[in-house]
DRENVO-750106 format. One record per atom (N, C-alpha, C, O): atom name; residue in one letter; x negated, y negated, z negated; residue number from 1. Coordinates in nm, 2 decimals, m for minus. Example, Ala and Ser with C-alpha at 12.3 -4.5 7.8 and 13.67 -1.06 7.14 Angstrom:
! residues 2
- N, a, m1.32, 0.57, m0.78, 1
- CA, a, m1.23, 0.45, m0.78, 1
- C, a, m1.32, 0.33, m0.78, 1
- O, a, m1.42, 0.33, m0.85, 1
- N, s, m1.28, 0.22, m0.71, 2
- CA, s, m1.37, 0.11, m0.71, 2
- C, s, m1.29, 0.00, m0.79, 2
- O, s, m1.34, m0.11, m0.80, 2
END
This chain:
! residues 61
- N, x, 21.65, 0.32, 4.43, 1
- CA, x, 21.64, 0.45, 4.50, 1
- C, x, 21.68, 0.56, 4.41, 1
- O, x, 21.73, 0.66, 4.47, 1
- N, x, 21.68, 0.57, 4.25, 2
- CA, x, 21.67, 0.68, 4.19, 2
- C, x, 21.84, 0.68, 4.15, 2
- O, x, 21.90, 0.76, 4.07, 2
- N, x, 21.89, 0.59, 4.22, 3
- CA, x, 22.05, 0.60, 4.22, 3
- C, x, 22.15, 0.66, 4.32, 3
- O, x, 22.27, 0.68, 4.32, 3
- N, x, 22.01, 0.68, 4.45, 4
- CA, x, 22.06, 0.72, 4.58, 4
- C, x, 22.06, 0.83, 4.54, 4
- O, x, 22.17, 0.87, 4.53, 4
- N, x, 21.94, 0.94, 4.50, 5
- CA, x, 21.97, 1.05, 4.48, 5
- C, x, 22.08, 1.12, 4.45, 5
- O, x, 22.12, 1.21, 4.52, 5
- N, x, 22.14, 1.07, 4.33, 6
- CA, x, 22.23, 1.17, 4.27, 6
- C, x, 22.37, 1.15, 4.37, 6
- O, x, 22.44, 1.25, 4.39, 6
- N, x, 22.41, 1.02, 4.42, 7
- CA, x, 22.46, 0.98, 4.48, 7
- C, x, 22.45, 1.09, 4.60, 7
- O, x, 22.55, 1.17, 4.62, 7
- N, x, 22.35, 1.08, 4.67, 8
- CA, x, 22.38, 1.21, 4.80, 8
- C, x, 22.40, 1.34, 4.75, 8
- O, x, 22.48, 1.41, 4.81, 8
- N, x, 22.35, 1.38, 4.65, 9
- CA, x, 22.33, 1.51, 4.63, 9
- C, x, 22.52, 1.56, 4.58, 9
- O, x, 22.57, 1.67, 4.62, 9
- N, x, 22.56, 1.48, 4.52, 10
- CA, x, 22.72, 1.45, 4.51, 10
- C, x, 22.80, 1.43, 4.64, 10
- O, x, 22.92, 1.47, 4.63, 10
- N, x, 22.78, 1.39, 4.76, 11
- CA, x, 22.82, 1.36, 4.83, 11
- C, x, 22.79, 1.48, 4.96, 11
- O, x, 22.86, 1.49, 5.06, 11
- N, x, 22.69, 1.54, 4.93, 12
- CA, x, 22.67, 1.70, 5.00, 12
- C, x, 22.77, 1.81, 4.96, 12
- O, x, 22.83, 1.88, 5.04, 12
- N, x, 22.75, 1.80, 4.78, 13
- CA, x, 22.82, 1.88, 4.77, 13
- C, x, 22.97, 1.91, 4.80, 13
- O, x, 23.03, 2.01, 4.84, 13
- N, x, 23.03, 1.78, 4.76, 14
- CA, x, 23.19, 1.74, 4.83, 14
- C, x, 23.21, 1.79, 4.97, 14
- O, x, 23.31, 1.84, 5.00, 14
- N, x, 23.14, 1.77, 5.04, 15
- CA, x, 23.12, 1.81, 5.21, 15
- C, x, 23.09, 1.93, 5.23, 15
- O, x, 23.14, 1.96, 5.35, 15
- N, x, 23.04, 2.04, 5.17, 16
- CA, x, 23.03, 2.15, 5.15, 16
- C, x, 23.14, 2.24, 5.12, 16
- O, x, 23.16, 2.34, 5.18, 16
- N, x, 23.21, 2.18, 5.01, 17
- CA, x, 23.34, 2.22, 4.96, 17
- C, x, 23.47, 2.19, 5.04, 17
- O, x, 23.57, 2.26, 5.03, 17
- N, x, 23.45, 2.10, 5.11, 18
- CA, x, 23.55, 2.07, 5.20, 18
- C, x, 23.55, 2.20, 5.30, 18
- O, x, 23.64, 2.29, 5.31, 18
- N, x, 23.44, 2.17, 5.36, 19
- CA, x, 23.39, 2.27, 5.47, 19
- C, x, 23.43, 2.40, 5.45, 19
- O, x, 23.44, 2.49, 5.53, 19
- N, x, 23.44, 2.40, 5.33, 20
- CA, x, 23.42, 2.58, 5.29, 20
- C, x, 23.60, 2.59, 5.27, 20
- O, x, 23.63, 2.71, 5.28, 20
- N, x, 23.69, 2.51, 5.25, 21
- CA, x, 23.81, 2.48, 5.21, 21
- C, x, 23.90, 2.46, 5.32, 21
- O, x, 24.02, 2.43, 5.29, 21
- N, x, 23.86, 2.46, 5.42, 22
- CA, x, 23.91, 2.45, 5.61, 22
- C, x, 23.93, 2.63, 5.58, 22
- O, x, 23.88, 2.72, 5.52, 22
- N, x, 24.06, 2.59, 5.70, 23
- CA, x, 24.12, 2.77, 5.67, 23
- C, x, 24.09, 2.81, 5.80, 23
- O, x, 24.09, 2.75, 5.91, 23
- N, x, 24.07, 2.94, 5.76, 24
- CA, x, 23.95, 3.05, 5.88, 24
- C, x, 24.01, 3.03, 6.01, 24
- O, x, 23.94, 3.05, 6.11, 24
- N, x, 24.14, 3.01, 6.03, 25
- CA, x, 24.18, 3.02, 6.16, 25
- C, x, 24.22, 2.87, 6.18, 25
- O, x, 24.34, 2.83, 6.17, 25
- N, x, 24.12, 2.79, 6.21, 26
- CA, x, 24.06, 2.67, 6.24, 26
- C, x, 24.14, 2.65, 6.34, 26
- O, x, 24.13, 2.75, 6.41, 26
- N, x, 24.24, 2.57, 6.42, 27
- CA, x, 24.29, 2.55, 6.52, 27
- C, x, 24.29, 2.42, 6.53, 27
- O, x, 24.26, 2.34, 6.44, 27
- N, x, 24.35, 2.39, 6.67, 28
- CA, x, 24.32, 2.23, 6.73, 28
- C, x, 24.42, 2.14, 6.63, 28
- O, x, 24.46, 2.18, 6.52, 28
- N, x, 24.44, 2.03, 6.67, 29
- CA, x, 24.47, 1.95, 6.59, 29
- C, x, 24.63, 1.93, 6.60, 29
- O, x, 24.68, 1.86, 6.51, 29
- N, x, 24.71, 1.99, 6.69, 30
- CA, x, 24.84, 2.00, 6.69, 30
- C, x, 24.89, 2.05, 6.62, 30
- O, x, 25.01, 2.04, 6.62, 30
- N, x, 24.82, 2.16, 6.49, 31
- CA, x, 24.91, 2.24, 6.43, 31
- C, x, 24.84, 2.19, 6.29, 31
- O, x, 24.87, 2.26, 6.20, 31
- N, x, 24.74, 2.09, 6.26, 32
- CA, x, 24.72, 2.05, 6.15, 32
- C, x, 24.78, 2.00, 6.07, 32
- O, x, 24.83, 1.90, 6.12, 32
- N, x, 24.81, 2.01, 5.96, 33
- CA, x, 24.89, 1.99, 5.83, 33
- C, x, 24.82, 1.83, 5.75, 33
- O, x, 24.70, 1.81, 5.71, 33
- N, x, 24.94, 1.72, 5.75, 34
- CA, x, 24.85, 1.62, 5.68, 34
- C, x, 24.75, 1.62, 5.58, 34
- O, x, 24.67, 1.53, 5.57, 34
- N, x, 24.74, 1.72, 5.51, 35
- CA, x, 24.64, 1.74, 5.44, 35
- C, x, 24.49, 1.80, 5.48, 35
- O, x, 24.38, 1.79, 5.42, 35
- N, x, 24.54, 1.86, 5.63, 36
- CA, x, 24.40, 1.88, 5.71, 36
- C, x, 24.33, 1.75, 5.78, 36
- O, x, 24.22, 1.70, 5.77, 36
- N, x, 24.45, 1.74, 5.84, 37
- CA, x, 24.38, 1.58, 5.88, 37
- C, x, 24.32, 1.50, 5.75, 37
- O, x, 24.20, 1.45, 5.76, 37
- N, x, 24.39, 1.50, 5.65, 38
- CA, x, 24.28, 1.38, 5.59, 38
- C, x, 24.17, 1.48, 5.53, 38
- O, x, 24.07, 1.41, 5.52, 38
- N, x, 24.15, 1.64, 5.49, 39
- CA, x, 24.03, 1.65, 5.49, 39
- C, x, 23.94, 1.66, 5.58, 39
- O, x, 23.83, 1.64, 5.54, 39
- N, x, 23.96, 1.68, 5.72, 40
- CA, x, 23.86, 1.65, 5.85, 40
- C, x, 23.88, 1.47, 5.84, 40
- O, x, 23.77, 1.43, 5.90, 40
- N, x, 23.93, 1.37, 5.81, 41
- CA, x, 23.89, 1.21, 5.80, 41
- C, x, 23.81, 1.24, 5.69, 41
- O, x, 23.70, 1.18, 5.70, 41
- N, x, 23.80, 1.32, 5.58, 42
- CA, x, 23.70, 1.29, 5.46, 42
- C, x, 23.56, 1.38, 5.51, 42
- O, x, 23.46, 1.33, 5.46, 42
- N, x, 23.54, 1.46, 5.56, 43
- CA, x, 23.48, 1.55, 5.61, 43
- C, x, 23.32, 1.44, 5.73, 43
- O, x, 23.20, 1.44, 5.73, 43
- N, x, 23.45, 1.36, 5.82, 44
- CA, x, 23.35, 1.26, 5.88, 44
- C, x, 23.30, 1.16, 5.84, 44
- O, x, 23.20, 1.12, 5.90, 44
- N, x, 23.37, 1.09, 5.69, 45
- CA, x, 23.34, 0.99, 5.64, 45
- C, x, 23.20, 1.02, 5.55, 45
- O, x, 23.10, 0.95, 5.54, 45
- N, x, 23.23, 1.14, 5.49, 46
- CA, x, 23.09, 1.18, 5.40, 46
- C, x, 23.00, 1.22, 5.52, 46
- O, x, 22.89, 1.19, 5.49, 46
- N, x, 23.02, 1.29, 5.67, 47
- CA, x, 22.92, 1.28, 5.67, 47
- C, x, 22.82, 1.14, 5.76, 47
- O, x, 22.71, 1.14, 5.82, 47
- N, x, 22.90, 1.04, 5.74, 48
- CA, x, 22.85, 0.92, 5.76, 48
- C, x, 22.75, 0.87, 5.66, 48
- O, x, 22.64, 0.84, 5.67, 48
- N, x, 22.85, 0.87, 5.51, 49
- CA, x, 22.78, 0.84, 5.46, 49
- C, x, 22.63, 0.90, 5.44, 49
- O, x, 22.53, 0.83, 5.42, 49
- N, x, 22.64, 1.03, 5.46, 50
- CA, x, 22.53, 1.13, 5.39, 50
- C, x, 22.43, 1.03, 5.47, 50
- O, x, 22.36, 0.95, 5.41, 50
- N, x, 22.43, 1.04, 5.62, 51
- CA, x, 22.35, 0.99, 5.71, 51
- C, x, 22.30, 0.89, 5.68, 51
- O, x, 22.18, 0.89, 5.71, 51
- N, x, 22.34, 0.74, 5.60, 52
- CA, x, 22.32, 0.65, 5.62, 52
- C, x, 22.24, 0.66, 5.45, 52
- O, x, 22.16, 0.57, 5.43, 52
- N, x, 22.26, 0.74, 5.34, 53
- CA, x, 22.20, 0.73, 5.21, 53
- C, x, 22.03, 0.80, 5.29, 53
- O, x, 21.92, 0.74, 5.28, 53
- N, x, 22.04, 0.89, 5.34, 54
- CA, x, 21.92, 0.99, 5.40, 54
- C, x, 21.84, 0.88, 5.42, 54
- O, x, 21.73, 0.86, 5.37, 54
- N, x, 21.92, 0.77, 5.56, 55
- CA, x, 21.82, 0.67, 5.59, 55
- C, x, 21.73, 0.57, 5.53, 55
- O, x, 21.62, 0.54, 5.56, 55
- N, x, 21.81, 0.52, 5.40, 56
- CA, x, 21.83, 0.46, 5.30, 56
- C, x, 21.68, 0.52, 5.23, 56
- O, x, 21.58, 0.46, 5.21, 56
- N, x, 21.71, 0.63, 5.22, 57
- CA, x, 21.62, 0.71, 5.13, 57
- C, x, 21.46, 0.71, 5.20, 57
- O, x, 21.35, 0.68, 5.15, 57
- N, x, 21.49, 0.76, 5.31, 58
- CA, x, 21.36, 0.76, 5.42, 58
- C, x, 21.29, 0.64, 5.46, 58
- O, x, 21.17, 0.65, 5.48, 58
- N, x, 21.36, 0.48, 5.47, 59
- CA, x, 21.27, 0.34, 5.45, 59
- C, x, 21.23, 0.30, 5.34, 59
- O, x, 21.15, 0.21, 5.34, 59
- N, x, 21.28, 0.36, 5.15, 60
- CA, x, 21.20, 0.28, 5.06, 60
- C, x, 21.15, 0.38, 5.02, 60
- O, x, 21.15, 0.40, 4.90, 60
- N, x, 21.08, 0.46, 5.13, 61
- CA, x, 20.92, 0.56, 5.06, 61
- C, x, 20.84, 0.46, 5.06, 61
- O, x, 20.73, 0.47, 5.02, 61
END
């Protein structure tokens, strides 16, 4: 468990920065640039994982 922590807490922050790194004039996905696309693919993957460490974290209390 005390490996999960640092593990999410890393894995927030990446998702955060991503988040914050999407450019203000957000538009549909026709005019996204490969590099947007794979940060919206990394964007959903962390937040899968986050979900599934949280869980992780909340059954071995």
């Amino acid at each position: 468990m005390s490996d999960l922590k640092p593990q999410l807490e890393e894995k927030v922050l990446r998702l955060k920065s991503l988040v914050d790194s999407r450019s203000k004039a957000y538009c549909s996905s026709i005019n996204s640039s490969e590099e947007d696309v794979k940060r919206e693919t990394e964007i959903d993957d962390l937040e899968e994982e986050i979900k599934r460490i949280e869980k992780e974290l909340l059954t071995k209390k």
